[in-house]
Each structure stands twice: as structure tokens, then as C-alpha cells.
N, C-alpha and C positions, 0 to 999 in steps of 0.2 A: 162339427169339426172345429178345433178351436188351434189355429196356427199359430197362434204365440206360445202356448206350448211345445215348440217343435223343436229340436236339437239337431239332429242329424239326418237327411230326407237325399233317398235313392228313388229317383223318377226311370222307369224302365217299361221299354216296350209299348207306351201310352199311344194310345193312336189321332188323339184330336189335343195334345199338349204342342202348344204354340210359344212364338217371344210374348206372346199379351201373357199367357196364361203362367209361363217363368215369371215373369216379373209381376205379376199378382202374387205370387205364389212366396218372392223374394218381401214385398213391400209387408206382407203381411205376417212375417216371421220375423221380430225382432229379435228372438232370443237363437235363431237358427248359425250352429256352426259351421256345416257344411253342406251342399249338393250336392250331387252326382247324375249329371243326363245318361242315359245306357239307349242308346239305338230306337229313341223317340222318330214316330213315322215323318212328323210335318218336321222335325230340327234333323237336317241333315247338313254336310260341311258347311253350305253356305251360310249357313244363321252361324256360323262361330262369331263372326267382329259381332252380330248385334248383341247376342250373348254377352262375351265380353263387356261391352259397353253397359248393360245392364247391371254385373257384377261391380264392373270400375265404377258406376255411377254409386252402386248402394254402401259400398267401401268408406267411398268420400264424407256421405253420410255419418256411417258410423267411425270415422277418424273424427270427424267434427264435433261427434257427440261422447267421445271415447269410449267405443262399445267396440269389441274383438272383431277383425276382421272376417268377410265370411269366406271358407275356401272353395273352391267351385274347381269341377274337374266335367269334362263332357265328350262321351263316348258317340260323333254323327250315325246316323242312318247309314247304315251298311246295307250294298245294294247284292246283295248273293246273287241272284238271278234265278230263274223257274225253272222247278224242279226238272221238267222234263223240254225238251228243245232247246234249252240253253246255248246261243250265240257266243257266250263268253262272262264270265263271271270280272266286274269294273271294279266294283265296290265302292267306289263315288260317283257313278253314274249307275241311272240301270241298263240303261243300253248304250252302242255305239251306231251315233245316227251319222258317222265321216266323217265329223267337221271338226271334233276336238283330242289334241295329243293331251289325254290325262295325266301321264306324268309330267312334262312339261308346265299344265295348266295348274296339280296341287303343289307342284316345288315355285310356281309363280305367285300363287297363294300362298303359300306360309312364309315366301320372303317379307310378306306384312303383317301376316296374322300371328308370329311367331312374337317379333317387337312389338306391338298392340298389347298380346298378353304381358311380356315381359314390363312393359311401362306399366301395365295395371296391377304390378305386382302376383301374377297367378303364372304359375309353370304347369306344363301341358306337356312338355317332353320330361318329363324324371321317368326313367323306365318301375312299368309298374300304373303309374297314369293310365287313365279310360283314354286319351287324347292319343299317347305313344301306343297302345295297344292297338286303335284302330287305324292308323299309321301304319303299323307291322304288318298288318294283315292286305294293306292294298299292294297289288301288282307292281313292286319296284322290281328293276333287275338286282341278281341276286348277290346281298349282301352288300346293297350299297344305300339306305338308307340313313345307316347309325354317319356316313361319312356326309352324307348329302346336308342331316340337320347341324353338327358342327361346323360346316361351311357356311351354315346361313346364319347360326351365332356368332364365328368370327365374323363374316363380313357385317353384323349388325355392331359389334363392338368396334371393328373398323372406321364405322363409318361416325359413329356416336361416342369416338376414346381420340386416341392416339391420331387420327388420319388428321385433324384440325389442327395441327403444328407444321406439318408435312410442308414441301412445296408442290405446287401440283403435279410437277414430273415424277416425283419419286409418288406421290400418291396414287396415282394414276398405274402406275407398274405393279404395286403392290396390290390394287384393286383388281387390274385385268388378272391376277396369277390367282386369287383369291374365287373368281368368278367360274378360274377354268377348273378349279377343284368340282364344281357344282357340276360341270359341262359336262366332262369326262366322266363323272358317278351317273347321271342321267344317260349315258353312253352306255353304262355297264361293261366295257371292256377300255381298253388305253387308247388314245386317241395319238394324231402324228402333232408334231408342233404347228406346221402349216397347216391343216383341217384345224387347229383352236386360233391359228392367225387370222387364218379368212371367216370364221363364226363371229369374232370379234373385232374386225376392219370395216367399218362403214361402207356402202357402197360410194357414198358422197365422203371424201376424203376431209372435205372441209367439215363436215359435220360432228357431234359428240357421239362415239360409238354406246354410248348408251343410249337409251331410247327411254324417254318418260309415258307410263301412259297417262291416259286422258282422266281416267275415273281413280286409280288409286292412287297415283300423283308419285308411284316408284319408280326409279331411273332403273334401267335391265337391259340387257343385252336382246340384239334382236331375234335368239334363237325363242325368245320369250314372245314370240307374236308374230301371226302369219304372216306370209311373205305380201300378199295383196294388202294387209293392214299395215306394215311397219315403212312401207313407203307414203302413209299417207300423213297428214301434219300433225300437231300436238293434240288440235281440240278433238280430232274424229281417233284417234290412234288408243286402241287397249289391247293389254295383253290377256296371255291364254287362261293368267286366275281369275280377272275379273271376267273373260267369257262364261268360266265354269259357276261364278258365281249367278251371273246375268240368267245361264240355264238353269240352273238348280231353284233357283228364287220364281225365275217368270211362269208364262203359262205357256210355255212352246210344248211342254208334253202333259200327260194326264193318267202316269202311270198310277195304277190298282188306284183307280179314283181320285186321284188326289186335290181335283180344282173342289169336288165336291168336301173333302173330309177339308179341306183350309178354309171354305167356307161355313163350314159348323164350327170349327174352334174360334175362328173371328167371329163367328154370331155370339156367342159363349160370353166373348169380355166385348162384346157391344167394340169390336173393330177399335181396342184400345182405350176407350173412356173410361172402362169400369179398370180401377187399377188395384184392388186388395181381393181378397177373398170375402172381407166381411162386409163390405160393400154391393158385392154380386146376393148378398143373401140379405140385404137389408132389409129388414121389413116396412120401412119406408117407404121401399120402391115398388114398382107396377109387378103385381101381384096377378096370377091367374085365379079362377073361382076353386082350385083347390090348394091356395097358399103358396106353389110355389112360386118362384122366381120368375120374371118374365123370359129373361135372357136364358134360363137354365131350361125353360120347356123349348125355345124353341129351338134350341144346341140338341134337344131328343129329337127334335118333329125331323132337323136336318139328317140326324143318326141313322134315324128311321126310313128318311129318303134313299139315303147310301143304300141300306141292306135291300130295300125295294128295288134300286135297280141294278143290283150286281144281282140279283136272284131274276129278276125277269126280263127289266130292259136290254140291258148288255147281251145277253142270252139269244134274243129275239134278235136285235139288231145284225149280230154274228151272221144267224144262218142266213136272214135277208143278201146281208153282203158278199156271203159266201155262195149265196146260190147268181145273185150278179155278177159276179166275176167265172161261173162257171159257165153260162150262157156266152157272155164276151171271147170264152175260150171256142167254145165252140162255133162262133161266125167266123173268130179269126182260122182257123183250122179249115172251114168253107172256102177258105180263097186260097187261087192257087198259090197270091201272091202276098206279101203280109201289105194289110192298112196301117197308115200313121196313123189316124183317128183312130183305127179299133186298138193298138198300144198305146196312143196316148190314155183311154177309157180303161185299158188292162192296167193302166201303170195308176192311174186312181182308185180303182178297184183293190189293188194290194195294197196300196197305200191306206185305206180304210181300215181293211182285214187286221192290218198287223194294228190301226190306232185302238179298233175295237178290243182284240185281244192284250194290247197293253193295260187298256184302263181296267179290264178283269183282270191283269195280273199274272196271267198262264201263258205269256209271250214277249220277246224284244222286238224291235222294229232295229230290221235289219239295215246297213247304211247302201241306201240306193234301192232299186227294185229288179226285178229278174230282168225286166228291159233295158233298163238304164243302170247296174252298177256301180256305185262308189265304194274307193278303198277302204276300208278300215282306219280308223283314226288311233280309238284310243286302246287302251291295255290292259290287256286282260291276262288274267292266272294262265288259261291253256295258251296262249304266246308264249309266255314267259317260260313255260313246261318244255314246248317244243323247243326255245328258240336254247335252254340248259343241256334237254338231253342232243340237241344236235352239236352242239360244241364239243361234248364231251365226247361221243360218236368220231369229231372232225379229231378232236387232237389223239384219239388213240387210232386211227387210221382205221376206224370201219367205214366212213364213207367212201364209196367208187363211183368214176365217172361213168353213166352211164348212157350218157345220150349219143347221139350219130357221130359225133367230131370231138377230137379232144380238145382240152379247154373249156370244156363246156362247166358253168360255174355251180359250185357244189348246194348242196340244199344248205347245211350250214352256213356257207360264206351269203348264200341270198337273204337267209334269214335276219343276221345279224346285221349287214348291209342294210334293210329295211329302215332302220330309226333315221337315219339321216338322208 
């Protein structure tokens, strides 16, 4: 392989390409014009700022040295969902475990990850872009997207042009009106003036009704952060991108293997020290007794672990926990009366089931468990299906009431009532 030969490189589908192994891959291509990431398993939304940061870095480089800049476009991991029993197709998450509003949390995300690119000179929304493509495809309400990101380019020009002459009272006006363009699109339907007065009125009157958070250092309104979080003070206080970021990065889940497959691609560049390609193949370096690379054989031995235990372990574990929780079923059923302890044990029993079938891949983990329940959080395609054809339904008058008393409230109007 010889990477300084390389002009123009389309990375797609790669299952163990990482930030170490992008920016090997950058450092080691001086003559390269462009990238392109396409739906890489471990770079999903959350690696976009490090990305960037990588490209902004290697830029500077080659300004310094006056060599063309390189263009970089990146298509995240698009979470479709399994084939069969599908919960809901997210496409930034793979499943909805209750706790996170995705749309709320990517429009709280790209209010920073939008100006990041734009400072580092790279556009990610020109329609056409991998970046706006995979954008298009996630679960916004419909037809409010193309309005959503020119609200968050005016309020970036806003806030970085014209607003620094202002006085604060006319700034501030102009701000909150700029803010409720964002509201009201993540609404998908029109909002009344009082529901955007009270989203945007502080509970503490003395306070700034915007809210900073802790980890990305943006001021946002408090529709941008749960309600037990945005009462708490500056240093513990983050909003709903940096949650999605926090999930998508950590190790709170292990879908179709994934602690396994991020530890083969960090075995690979040696956990970031090895930083070129030509360097990973040095012959310099700790070599095995058939030549190759140290780091490269045991990036296979890790590969190799993967397909061993999605082929056996996983497999084996299933039925164990399947046949545990079918016992549990059956003592509870023995009584006349249900046990807490035997649902607390049924409620970790499923809780296993659905970790086991996440990490193979062929399941969500649904939010809560058959005993315990939680609402749905985030957003997904069949939402978004029902919550269209019921409007549509509502406004040419097929829907009727059909419950015991009239008044009783339409499935449309509960549907849409749901976001807020």
C-alpha cells in the first residue's frame, strides 16, 4: 500500500475504521484531495467534532506548508434497525431505551457541530453532501428540516455578525424570535404565542433564560435539556446533544458487539500512538515470526474473537437466559399472588434477553420492561408515519369519536399533543 499515492479515497461500510485509523490514514496521504466516510460501523454522529478536529487540524498543516486543502464530507452510521421485530427505525440511535428526545438532542447537536465545521472551513449541509443526505433520512417532522438548519445558520451568523453592535434589549428580542423558528419546526406544526412565551420564560425570573451547558459551553433554551437537569447549576447542567453524544461515544450499550469491534480497531493503531500507515508496517517495529506487524496480527486475533463469539457465545448465552426467565415465569404463575422478588428477577431476566440479543444484532431493547414500562422517548420513522397519516385523517374529517362520552380526545389530536 503506498498512501502518498492517493488522490481521492471513499471509506464505506468499514467495520473496525476508527478517529485513530482516519487520521492515520489523513497523516499519511500528503498528496490526498479528498475523503469521504459512507456509514463506517465504529464513526457514527457522535465522532463528527473529533473528525472535524482532525481535518481542521491537517488543513492548518497544509496552509502552513501551502499545499491545497483537503475536502472531507462524512456520511454517520445509520441505525436502520432489525430486520424482523423492529421497535422503530431512530437512525441516530439503534434503539429507544426512554431517556433521550432525538430530535431535540441532533438539533442540540448541530447548534455546535454546524459552526465547528463552518470555522474549519468544511460545509456538511450543501444538498448533495453525505453529511445533508444522512440528515434527510433521520425522523424529523415532515418537511421541517431544510427550515430547522437555516435557523441554526442564521442564529450562528447572529450571534458571530451583526448581534455585537446591538444593545442587549433589542439583541435579546431578536434572539428569542430567531430561537422560536427552531421551536416551532421541531413542533412540526404552529405553536400559540404563549406555549413559545412560557418554553422561553425562566422559571427564576431573575435568571438568563438561556441555559449554558456544562460540557459544550452553548447557551439554549431550556426546551434543550430535561427538566430534572435544567434546574440544576452550571457545572452539573448538559443538554440533550451532549447526552446523545455522551451515549453514542460510551459504553452504556453493546449493540451487534460493538465494545468488542472498538477494541480491535484501537488495538490496530496501538490506542492512538501509531499515527501513519507507514509506521503501523514499519519494519522496524515488533514483528511476529511470520513478518507481519505486531499491532496488525493482533487487530486479526481480536476479529477473530468477534466472529467466535457472535457464532457461539452469544448463541449459547440466549438460550441459558431464555430458558431462566422461562422458569421465573413459571413460579410466578404458581402463586396465587404475584412476588416482588420474583418481578424484580423477571425484570432482570428481560433485561439480559433483550442485552443479549442487542449485542447479536437481531433486537432493540425496548424502553422499560413488561413489568415496569417506560414511555418512549425518541423518534422514529413509524411515529412520524402515524402521527402524518393521522393529521391528514383529522383534517378531512375521517376521524369519529368513538369512546363512551363525547369529548373524548381524538387519536390525532393525542398523537400530536405527545411532543410537548
Amino acid at each position: 500500500m503506498k498512501p502518498n499515492l492517493l488522490r481521492h479515497v471513499f471509506l464505506q461500510g468499514l467495520m473496525f475504521l476508527d478517529v485513530h485509523g482516519f487520521r492515520a490514514i489523513i497523516k499519511s496521504s500528503p498528496t490526498l484531495r479528498s475523503v469521504s466516510i459512507h456509514n463506517c460501523e465504529l464513526l457514527h454522529f457522535g465522532a463528527t467534532k473529533e473528525l472535524i478536529e482532525v481535518v481542521r487540524c491537517e488543513n492548518e498543516d497544509r496552509n502552513a506548508h501551502q499545499i491545497q486543502e483537503l475536502e472531507f464530507d462524512f456520511y454517520p452510521r445509520y441505525y436502520q434497525g432489525p430486520l424482523h421485530g423492529s421497535l422503530g427505525c431512530y437512525g441516530v440511535v439503534w434503539s429507544d431505551e426512554g431517556f433521550l428526545d432525538t430530535t431535540r438532542a441532533v438539533v442540540a447537536a448541530l447548534l455546535t457541530v454546524i459552526p465547528l465545521a463552518r470555522s474549519a472551513g468544511i460545509d456538511l449541509l450543501r444538498p448533495g453532501k453525505s453529511f445533508r443526505l444522512w440528515l434527510d433520512k433521520l425522523p424529523f417532522k415532515h418537511r421541517t428540516l431544510p427550515y430547522i438548519l437555516d435557523a441554526i445558520l442564521r442564529i450562528d451568523d447572529f450571534l458571530h455578525g451583526s448581534s455585537r453592535a446591538m444593545a442587549p434589549t433589542t439583541r435579546d428580542t431578536l434572539l428569542m424570535t430567531l430561537w422560536a423558528d427552531i421551536i416551532i419546526m421541531m413542533n412540526g406544526v404552529s405553536m400559540s404565542e404563549a406555549t413559545l412565551v412560557k418554553i422561553q420564560t425562566p422559571k427564576d425570573l431573575s435568571s438568563n433564560w438561556l441555559l449554558t451547558c456544562c460540557v459544550c459551553l452553548a447557551p439554549l433554551p431550556s426546551i434543550f435539556f430535561r427538566s430534572d437537569i435544567a434546574a440544576r447549576d452550571s457545572d452539573t447542567r448538559i443538554c440533550h446533544g451532549c447526552q446523545l453524544f455522551a451515549y453514542l461515544n460510551g459504553e452504556g450499550h453493546n449493540y451487534n458487539s460493538l465494545h468488542m469491534k472498538r477494541h480491535a480497531a484501537s488495538t490496530l493503531w496501538d490506542h492512538g500512538k501509531i499515527e501513519t500507515v507507514q509506521q503501523l508496517f514499519d519494519p522496524n517495529g515488533e514483528l511476529y515470526e511470520n513478518g507481519e506487524p505486531r499491532f496488525v496480527v493482533e487487530a486479526r486475533l481480536a476479529s477473530d474473537a468477534i466472529a467466535r463469539r457472535r457464532a457461539y457465545g452469544i448463541p449459547r448465552e440466549l438460550v441459558q437466559a431464555q430458558e431462566e426467565f422461562d422458569e421465573l415465569k413459571k413460579q410466578d404463575r404458581t402463586r396465587a399472588f404475584g412476588s416482588n422478588e420474583i418481578t424484580k428477577l423477571l425484570d432482570q431476566a428481560e433485561t439480559r434477553i433483550q442485552a443479549i440479543k442487542a449485542e447479536l444484532g437481531v433486537a432493540q431493547i425496548a424502553p422499560g420492561t413488561e413489568a415496569q414500562p417506560r414511555a418512549p422517548a425518541a423518534t422514529s420513522w413509524q411515529d412520524n408515519i402515524r402521527w402524518y397519516m393521522s393529521t391528514v385523517d383529522e383534517e378531512r374529517g375521517r376521524l369519529k369519536v368513538v369512546g363512551p362520552y363525547a369529548g373524548v380526545v381524538t387519536k390525532a389530536s393525542a398523537v400530536k399533543s405527545a411532543f410537548w
